[in-house]
C-alpha positions in Angstrom: -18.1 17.6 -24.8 -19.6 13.8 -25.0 -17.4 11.3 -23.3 -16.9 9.9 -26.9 -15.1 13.1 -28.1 -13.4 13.6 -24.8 -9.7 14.2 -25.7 -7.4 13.4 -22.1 -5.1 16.8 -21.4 -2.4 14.7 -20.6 -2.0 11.1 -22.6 0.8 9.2 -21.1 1.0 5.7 -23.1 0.1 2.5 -21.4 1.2 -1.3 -22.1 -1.5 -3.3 -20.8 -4.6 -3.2 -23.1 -5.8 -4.5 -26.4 -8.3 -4.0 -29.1 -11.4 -6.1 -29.5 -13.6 -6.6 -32.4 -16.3 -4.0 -31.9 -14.1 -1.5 -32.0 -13.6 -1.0 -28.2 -10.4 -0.8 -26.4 -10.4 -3.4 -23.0 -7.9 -2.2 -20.1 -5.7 -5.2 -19.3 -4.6 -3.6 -16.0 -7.1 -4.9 -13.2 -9.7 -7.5 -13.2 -12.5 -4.8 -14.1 -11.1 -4.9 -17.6 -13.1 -1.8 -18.1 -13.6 -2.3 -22.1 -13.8 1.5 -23.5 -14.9 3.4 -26.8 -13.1 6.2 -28.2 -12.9 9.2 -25.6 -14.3 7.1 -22.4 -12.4 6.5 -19.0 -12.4 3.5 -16.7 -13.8 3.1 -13.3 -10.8 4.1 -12.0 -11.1 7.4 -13.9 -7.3 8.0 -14.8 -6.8 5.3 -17.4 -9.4 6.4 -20.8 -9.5 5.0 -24.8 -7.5 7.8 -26.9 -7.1 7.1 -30.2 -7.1 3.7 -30.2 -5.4 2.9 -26.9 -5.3 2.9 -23.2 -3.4 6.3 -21.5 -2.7 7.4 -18.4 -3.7 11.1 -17.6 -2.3 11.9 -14.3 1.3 10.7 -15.0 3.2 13.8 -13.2 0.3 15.2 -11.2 -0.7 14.6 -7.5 -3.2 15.6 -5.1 -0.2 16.8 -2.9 3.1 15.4 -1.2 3.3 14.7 2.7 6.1 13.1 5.0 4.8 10.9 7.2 6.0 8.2 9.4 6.7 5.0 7.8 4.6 3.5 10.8 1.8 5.5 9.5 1.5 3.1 5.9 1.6 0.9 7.9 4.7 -1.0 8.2 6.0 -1.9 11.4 9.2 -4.3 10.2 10.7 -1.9 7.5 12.5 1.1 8.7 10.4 1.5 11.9 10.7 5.1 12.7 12.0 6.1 9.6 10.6 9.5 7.3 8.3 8.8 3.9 7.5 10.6 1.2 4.2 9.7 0.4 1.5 11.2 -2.4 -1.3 9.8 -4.5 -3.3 11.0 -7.7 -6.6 10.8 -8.1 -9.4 8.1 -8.6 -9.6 4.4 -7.7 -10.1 1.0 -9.2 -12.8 -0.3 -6.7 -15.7 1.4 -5.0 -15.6 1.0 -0.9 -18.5 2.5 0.6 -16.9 2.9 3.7 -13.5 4.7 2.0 -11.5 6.4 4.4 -9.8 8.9 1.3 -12.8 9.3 -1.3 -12.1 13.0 -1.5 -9.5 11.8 -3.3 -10.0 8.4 -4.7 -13.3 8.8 -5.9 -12.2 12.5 -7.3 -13.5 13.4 -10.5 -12.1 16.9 -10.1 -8.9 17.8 -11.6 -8.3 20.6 -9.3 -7.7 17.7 -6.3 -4.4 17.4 -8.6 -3.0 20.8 -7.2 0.8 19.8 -7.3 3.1 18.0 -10.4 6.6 16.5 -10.1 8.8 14.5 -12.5 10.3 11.2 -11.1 13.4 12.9 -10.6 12.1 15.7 -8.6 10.8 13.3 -6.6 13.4 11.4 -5.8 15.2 14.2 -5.4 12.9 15.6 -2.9 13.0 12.4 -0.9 17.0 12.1 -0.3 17.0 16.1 0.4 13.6 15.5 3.1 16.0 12.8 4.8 13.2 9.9 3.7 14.7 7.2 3.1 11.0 5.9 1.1 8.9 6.8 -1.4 5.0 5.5 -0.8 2.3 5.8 -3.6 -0.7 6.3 -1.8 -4.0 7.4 -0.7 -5.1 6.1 -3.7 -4.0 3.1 -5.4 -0.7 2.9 -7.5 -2.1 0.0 -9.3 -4.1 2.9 -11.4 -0.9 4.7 -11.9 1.7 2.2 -12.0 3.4 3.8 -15.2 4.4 6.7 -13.4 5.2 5.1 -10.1 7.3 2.6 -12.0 9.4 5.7 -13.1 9.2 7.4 -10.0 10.7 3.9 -8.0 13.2 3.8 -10.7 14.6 7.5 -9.6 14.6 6.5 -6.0 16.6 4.0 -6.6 19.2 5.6 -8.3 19.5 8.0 -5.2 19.2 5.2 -2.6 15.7 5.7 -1.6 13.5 2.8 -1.6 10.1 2.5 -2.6 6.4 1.6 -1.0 3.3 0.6 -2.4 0.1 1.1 -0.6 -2.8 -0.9 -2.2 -5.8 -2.7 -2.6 -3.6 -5.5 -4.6 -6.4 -5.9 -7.5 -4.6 -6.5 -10.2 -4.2 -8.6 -13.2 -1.1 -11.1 -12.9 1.0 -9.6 -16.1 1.2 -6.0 -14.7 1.3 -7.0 -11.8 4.7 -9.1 -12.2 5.6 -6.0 -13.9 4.6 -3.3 -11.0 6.5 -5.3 -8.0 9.5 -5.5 -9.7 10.3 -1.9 -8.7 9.2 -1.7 -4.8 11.1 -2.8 -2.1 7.9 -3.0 0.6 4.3 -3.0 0.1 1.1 -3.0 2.5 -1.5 -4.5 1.2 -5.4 -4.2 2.1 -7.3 -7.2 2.7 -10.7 -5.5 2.9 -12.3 -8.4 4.2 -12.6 -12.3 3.4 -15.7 -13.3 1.7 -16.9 -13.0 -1.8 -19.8 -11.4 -0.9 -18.3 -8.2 1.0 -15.5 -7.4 -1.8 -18.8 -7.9 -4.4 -21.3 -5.8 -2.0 -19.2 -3.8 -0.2 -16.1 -3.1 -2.5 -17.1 -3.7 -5.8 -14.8 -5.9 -6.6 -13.9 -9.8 -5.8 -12.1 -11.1 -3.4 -9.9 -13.9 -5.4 -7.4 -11.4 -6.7 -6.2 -9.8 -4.0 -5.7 -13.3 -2.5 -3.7 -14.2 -5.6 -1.4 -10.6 -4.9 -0.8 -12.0 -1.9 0.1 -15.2 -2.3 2.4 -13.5 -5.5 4.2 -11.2 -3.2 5.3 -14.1 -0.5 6.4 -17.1 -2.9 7.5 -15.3 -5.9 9.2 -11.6 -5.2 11.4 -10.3 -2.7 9.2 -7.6 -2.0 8.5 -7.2 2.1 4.8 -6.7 2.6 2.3 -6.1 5.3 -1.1 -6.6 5.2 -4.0 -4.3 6.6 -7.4 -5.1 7.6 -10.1 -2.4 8.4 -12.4 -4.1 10.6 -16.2 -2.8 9.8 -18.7 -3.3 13.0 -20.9 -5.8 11.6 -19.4 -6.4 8.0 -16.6 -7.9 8.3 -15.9 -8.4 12.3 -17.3 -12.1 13.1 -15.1 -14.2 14.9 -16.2 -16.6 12.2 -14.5 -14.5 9.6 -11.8 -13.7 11.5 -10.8 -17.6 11.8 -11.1 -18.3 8.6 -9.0 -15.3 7.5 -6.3 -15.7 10.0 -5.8 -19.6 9.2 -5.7 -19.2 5.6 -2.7 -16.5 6.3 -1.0 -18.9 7.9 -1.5 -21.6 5.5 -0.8 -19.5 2.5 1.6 -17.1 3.5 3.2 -18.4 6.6 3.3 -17.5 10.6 5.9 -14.1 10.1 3.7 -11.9 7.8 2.4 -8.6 9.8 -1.0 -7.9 10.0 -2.6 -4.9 11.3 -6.4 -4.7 12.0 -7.5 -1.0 12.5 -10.9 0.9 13.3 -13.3 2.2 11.0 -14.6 5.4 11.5 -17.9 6.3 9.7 -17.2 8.5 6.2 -18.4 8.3 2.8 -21.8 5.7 2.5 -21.1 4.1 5.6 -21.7 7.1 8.0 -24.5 5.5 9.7 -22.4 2.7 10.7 -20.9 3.4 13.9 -17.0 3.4 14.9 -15.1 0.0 15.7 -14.7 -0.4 19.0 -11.0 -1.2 20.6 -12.5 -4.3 22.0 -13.0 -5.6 18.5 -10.0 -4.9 17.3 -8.4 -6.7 20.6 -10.2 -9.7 20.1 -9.1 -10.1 15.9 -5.6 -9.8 17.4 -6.2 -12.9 19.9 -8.0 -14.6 17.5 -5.1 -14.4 14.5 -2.7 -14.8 17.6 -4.2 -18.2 18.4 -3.9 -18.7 15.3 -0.2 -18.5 14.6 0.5 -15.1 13.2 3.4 -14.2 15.0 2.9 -10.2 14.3 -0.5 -8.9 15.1 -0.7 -5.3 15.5 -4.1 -2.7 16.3 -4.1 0.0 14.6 -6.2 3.7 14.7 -6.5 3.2 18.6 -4.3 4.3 21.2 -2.9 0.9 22.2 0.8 1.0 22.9 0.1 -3.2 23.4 -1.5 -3.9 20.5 1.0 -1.3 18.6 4.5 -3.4 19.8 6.2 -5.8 18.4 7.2 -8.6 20.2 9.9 -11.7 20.7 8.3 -14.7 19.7 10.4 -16.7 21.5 10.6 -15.5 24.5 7.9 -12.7 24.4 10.8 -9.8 25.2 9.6 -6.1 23.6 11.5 -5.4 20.8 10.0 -2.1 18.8 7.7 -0.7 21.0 5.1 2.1 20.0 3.2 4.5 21.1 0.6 5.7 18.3 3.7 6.6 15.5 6.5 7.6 18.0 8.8 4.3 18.9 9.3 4.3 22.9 11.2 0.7 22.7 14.0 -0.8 20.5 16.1 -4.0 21.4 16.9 -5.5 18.4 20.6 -6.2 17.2 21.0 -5.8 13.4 23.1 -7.4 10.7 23.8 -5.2 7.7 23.9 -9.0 5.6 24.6 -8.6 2.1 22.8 -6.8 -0.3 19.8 -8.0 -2.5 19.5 -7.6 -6.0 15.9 -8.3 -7.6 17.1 -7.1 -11.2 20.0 -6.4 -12.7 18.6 -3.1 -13.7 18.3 -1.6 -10.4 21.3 -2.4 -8.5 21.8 -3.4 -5.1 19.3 -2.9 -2.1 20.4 -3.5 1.0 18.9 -5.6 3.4 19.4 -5.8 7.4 18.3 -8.7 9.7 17.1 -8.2 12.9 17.2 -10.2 16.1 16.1 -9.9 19.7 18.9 -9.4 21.9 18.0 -10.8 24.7 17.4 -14.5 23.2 18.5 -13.9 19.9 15.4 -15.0 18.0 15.2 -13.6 14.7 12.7 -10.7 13.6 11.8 -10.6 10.0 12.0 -7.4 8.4 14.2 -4.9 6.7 16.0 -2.6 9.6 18.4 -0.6 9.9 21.0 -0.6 13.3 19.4 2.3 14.8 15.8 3.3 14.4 14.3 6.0 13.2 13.6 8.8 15.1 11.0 11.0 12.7 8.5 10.2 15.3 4.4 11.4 14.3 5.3 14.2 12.5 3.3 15.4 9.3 4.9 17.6 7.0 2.9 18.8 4.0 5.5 19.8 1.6 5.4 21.4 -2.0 7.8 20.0 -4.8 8.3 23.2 -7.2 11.8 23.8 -4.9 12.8 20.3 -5.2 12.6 21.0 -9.3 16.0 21.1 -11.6 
């Protein structure tokens, strides 16, 4: 069958589109703005032109369902130590050469999407599993944010929060719309010129900046930020300045950011793995900066991994790989948050170091978690009504 005559099994309806003259249909979701004749899919390769509009065809389908640590995302200032549900689809709006999950975000194979769950389920599966969070991930939620809209809705009706893991490119109507529903979000900030999102990515930097900036002076959301440092792409002390001082112009001193090693997969095998030293000296260098939470990450380096007093340099969370060995904070249970009227409240907790009292920004509960680095690959079908 011709991708013109393609009909999509499934052909959950979309919002964020519109027709154009020539007949073809233009995805208004991200800034690809894939525009799409009768039967074709986007880049991403979930979102495709049926009958005249955008659908989604993985709404309710996953390429599986995992707890994980929350540590693991990663967030290190919400719920450390806490259980997540986490699952992905398939597909992906930008093309990393270097992607550390393209078996599953560059799928084209619908068998990848071996397991299926309705909101419900899942949110019932995440308060019976003890998570207290739901993260879309693996791939990016931003090519399924129908059905992870509907999914965070669930959750919160049962008290379990939601997570977004993503690449942040997105157009600024949707994505208004998408971060009204989660309560935390990591964010990766692949690198920080034009020409490695363009090269590298596929994509553009300028958006992901703007998701960013979105997320710290207009939601409520708690975000983190990730950067995969690439040995000779993206790892110059140069770039490393520039990035670090525009994070703390833009979105202030008390955002976390993690910088974590690259191991060779996809069409970067040749390039070799990042060495802990690298990684050691982005720390020092956003550090010196003024980022006041710098963390290592996909290296053993219970340093780099803790989280510490700004004030008077006391260890508050500290962590060994996933499992917390550390915790002296004192927390607040302050008074609930409410981001829209339709979700109800979510609570909030401060917490502060207790042996100066500095504040720690975050969302915490009064004792940690204690799921530790446990992975438990779980199937859905039992969670079911």
């Amino acid at each position: 069958m011709s991708p013109e005559t393609e009909r999509f099994e499934i052909a959950f309806p979309t919002q964020y589109w519109h027709a154009l003259e020539d007949g073809r249909v233009q995805c208004d979701v991200c800034p690809r703005l894939c525009k799409l004749h009768e039967g074709q899919r986007g880049l991403c390769f979930v979102r495709g032109n049926q009958d005249g509009k955008i659908v989604l065809t993985t709404y309710g389908r996953s390429s599986g369902y995992c707890v994980d640590p929350v540590e693991k995302k990663p967030l290190n200032h919400f719920l450390p130590g806490t259980p997540i549900l986490s699952f992905g689809t398939a597909g992906c709006n930008l093309a990393c050469k270097f992607c550390q999950n393209w078996d599953i975000s560059k799928s084209r194979e619908w068998d990848r999407l071996t397991d299926q769950a309705s909101p419900e389920t899942i949110a019932r599966a995440a308060k019976e599993l003890g998570c207290r969070s739901v993260a879309y991930t693996y791939n990016d939620p931003v090519i399924f944010m129908e059905y992870a809209i509907d999914v965070a809705q669930a959750c919160h009706a049962q008290g379990v929060k939601s997570v977004a893991v993503t690449a942040g490119y997105m157009c600024a109507e949707p994505r208004r719309e998408f971060y009204r529903y989660m309560d935390a979000a990591n964010v990766d900030l692949k690198g920080f010129t034009e020409d490695f999102y363009w090269k590298i990515c596929g994509g553009h930097l300028q958006p992901v900046l703007e998701t960013l900036e979105y997320l710290k002076h207009e939601t409520k959301v708690w975000f983190e930020v990730t950067t995969l440092l690439i040995p000779g792409h993206n790892d110059s002390d140069k770039e490393l300045e520039e990035m670090t001082q525009w994070a703390v112009n833009h979105l202030g001193p008390d955002v976390p950011w993690h910088f974590t090693a690259f191991h060779p997969d996809w069409k970067m095998s040749d390039v070799p793995h990042t060495p802990a030293a690298t990684l050691t000296r982005a720390r020092n260098i956003a550090l010196k900066n003024g980022l006041r939470y710098v963390y290592t990450g996909n290296v053993h380096d219970e340093a780099g991994g803790s989280t510490y007093c700004r004030q008077c340099g006391a260890k508050l969370i500290g962590r060994d790989w996933y499992v917390l060995t550390a915790w002296n904070l004192e927390v607040a249970n302050g008074p609930s948050l409410v981001r829209d009227p339709r979700l109800g409240p979510i609570g909030d907790g401060s917490g502060k170091c207790r042996q100066c009292g500095t504040p720690l920004p975050g969302v915490f509960e009064e004792n940690p978690g204690a799921w530790g680095a446990r992975r438990l690959p779980v199937h859905l079908a039992q969670f079911a009504a």
